[in-house]
C-alpha positions in Angstrom: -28.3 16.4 -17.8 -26.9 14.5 -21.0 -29.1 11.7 -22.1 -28.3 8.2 -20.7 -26.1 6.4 -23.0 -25.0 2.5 -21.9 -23.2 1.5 -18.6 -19.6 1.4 -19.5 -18.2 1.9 -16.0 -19.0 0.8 -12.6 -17.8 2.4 -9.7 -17.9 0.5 -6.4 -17.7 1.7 -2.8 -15.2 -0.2 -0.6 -15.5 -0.6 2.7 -19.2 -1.0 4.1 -19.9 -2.7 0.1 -17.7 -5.4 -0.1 -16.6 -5.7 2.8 -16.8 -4.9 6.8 -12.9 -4.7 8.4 -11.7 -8.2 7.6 -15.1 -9.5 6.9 -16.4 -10.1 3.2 -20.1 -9.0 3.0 -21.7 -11.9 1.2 -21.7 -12.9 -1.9 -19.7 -10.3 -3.1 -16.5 -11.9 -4.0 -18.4 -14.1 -6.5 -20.4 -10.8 -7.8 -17.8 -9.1 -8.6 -16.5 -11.9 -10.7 -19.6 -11.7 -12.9 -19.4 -8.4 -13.3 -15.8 -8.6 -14.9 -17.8 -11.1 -17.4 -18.6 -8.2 -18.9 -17.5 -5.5 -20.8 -17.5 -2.6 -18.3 -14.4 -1.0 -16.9 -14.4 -0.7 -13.2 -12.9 1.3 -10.9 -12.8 1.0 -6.8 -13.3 4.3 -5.3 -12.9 4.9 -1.4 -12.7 7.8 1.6 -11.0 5.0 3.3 -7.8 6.8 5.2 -7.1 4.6 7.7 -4.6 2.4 6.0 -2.2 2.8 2.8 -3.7 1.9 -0.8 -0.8 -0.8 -0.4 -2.4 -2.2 2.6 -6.4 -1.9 1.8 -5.4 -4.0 -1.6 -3.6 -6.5 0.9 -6.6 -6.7 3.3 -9.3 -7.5 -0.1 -6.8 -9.6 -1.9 -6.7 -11.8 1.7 -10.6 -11.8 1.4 -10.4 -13.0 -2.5 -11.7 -10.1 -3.8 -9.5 -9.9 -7.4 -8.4 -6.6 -7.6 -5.4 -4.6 -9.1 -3.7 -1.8 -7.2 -4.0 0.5 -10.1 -8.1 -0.1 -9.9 -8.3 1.7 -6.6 -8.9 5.8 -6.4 -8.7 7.2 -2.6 -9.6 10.2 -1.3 -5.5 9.8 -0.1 -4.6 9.5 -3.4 -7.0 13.1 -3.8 -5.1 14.5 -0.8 -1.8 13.9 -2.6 -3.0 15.5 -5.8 -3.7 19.0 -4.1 -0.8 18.6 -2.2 1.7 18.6 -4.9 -0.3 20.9 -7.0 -0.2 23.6 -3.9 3.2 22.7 -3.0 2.0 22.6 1.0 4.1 21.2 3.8 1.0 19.7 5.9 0.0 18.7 9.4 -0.7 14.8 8.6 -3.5 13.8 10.5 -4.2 10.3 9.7 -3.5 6.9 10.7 0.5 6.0 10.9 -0.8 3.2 8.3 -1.9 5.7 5.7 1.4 7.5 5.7 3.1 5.2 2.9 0.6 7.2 0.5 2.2 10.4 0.9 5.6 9.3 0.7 8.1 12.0 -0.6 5.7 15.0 0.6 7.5 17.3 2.9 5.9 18.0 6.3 8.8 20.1 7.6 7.6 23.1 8.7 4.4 22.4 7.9 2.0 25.3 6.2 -1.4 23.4 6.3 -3.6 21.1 8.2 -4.9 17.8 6.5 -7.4 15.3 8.3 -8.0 11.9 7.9 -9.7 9.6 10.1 -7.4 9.5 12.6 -8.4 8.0 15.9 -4.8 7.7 17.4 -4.4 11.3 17.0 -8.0 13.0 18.2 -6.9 14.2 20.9 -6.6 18.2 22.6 -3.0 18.4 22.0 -2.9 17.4 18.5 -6.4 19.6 17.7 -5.5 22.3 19.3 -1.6 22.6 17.4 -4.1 22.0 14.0 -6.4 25.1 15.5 -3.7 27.4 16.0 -2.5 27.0 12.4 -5.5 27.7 11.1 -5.7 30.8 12.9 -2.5 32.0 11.8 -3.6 31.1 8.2 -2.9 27.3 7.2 -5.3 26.3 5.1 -7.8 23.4 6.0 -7.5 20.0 4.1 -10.4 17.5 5.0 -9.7 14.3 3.3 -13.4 13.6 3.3 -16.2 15.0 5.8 -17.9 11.6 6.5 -20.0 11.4 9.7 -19.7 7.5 10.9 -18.5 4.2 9.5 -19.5 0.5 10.1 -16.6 -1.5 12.1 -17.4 -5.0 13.2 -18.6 -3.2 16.3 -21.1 -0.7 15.5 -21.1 2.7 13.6 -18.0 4.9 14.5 -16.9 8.6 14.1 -15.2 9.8 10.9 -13.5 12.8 10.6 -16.2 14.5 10.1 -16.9 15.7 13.3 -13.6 17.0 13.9 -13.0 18.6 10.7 -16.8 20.9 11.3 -15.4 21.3 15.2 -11.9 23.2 13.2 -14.3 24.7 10.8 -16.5 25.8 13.8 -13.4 26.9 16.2 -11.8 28.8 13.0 -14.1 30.4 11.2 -12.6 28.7 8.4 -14.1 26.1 5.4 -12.4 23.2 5.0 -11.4 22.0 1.2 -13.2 18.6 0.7 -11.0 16.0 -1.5 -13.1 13.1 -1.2 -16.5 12.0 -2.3 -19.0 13.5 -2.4 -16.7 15.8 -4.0 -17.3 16.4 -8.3 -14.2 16.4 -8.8 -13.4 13.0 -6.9 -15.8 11.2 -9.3 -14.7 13.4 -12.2 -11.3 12.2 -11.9 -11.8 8.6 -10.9 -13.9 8.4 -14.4 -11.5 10.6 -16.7 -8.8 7.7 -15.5 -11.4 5.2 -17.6 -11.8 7.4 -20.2 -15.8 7.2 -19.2 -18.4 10.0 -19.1 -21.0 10.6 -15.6 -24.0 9.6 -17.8 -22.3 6.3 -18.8 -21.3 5.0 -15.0 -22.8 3.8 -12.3 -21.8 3.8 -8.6 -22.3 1.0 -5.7 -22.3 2.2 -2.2 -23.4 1.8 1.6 -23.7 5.6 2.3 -26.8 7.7 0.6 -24.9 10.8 0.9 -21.0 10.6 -0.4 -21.5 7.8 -2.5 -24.6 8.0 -4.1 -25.9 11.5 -3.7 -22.3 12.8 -4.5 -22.4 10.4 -7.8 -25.8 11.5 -8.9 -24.9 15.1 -8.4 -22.9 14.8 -11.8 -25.0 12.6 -14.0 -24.0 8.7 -12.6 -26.7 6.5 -11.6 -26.4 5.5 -7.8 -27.0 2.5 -6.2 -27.1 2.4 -2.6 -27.1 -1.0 -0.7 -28.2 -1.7 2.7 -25.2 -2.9 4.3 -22.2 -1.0 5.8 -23.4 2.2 7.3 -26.8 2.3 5.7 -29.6 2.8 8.4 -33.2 2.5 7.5 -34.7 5.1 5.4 -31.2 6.7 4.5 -32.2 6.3 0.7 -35.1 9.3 2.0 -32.4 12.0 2.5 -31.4 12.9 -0.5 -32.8 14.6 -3.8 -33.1 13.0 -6.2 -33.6 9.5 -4.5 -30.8 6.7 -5.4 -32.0 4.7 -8.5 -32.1 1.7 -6.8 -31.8 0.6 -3.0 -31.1 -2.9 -2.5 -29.9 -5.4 -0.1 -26.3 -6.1 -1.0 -24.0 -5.3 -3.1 -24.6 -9.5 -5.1 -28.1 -7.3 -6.0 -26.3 -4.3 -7.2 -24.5 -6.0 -9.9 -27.8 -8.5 -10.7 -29.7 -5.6 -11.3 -26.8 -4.1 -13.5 -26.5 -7.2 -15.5 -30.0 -7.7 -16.2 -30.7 -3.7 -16.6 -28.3 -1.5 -17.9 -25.8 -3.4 -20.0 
């Protein structure tokens, strides 16, 4: 691993970090003001499918969270990417409200399968039209693999799940586009201009954010809010840097630490 040079990038988690559907996790608003005090560039990077980049920076801009559209770096955004640079009709499974990311893309006659968290459309029929594509040779898209997210009312199912039960049902593997992907980090920090062992990333889940950040030379900081359920920061290798309460500690701990 390159030696550590000086935090000039953060990287922050979304949803589960900042905030919990339309609830603000404490603190964090005024956080992140201190931490654009300083000199680092930052960047808001997200598996979140279940709405358009358009409407996620609607639902933090209503929580006063000051952000910029161009700031944000989905794994949507990822799905796009490939999709262009394959030239793939897909299968869109994902929320009607993430559609407005993948404007333009043709899904006539569709020659692949993407998934998304997509809750409306789990069901047999939909699956089992995805399954039978895959058989016949679509290739597998998973916007991201997460297991569970927070909502206001408990931990739910990602896509996870249903991606591993196509994988399963296939015999196929699924290309990954989100974290803990290298290339999702690699790309969210070539847009700053910013190398791994000069960034840092803030999340709520041991595994995509901060194992999948650490796995290319960032520092991780996981937080306990969000997903995080005790003793998460215990199942992965190496251990996050830090684990701390919120995401208000995260950035204390960066200003006092690493600037």
């Amino acid at each position: 691993m390159a030696s550590r040079q000086a935090v000039k990038a953060v990287l922050i988690d979304l949803s589960g970090t900042l905030h919990i559907e339309n609830t603000a996790v404490p603190g964090a608003q005024d956080a992140l003001k201190r931490l654009r005090q300083t000199t680092v560039a930052l960047k808001f990077v997200t598996n979140t499918t279940k709405e358009s980049k358009k409407n996620l920076l609607e639902r933090l801009q209503r929580l006063n969270f000051n952000l910029q559209e161009k700031e944000i770096f989905t794994s949507l955004s990822a799905a796009r990417s490939l999709l262009e640079q394959k030239q793939y009709r897909p299968l869109l499974m994902v929320e009607d409200s993430a559609l407005e990311d993948f404007n333009g893309i043709d899904t006539s006659e569709p020659n692949s399968v993407v998934v998304g968290l997509a809750p409306d459309h789990f069901n047999y029929e939909t699956l089992n039209k995805a399954f039978r594509m895959i058989l016949n040779g679509a290739p597998l898209i998973a916007i991201h693999k997460a297991r569970y997210y927070k909502r206001l009312d408990g931990l739910a199912l990602g896509p996870g799940p249903f991606v591993m039960g196509l994988e399963y049902a296939t015999g196929c593997t699924a290309t990954v586009v989100g974290k803990p992907e290298n290339t999702f980090f690699a790309q969210a920090l070539s847009d700053l201009g910013c190398s791994p062992n000069e960034a840092v990333m803030i999340g709520d889940d041991a595994r995509d954010d901060v194992g999948g950040a650490q796995a290319i030379g960032m520092i991780g900081i996981l937080v306990r809010t969000g997903k995080y359920r005790e003793g998460d920061e215990n199942t992965i290798n190496p251990p996050p840097h830090l684990t701390c309460d919120s995401f208000p500690e995260a950035v204390e701990h960066i200003l006092m630490n690493l600037l």
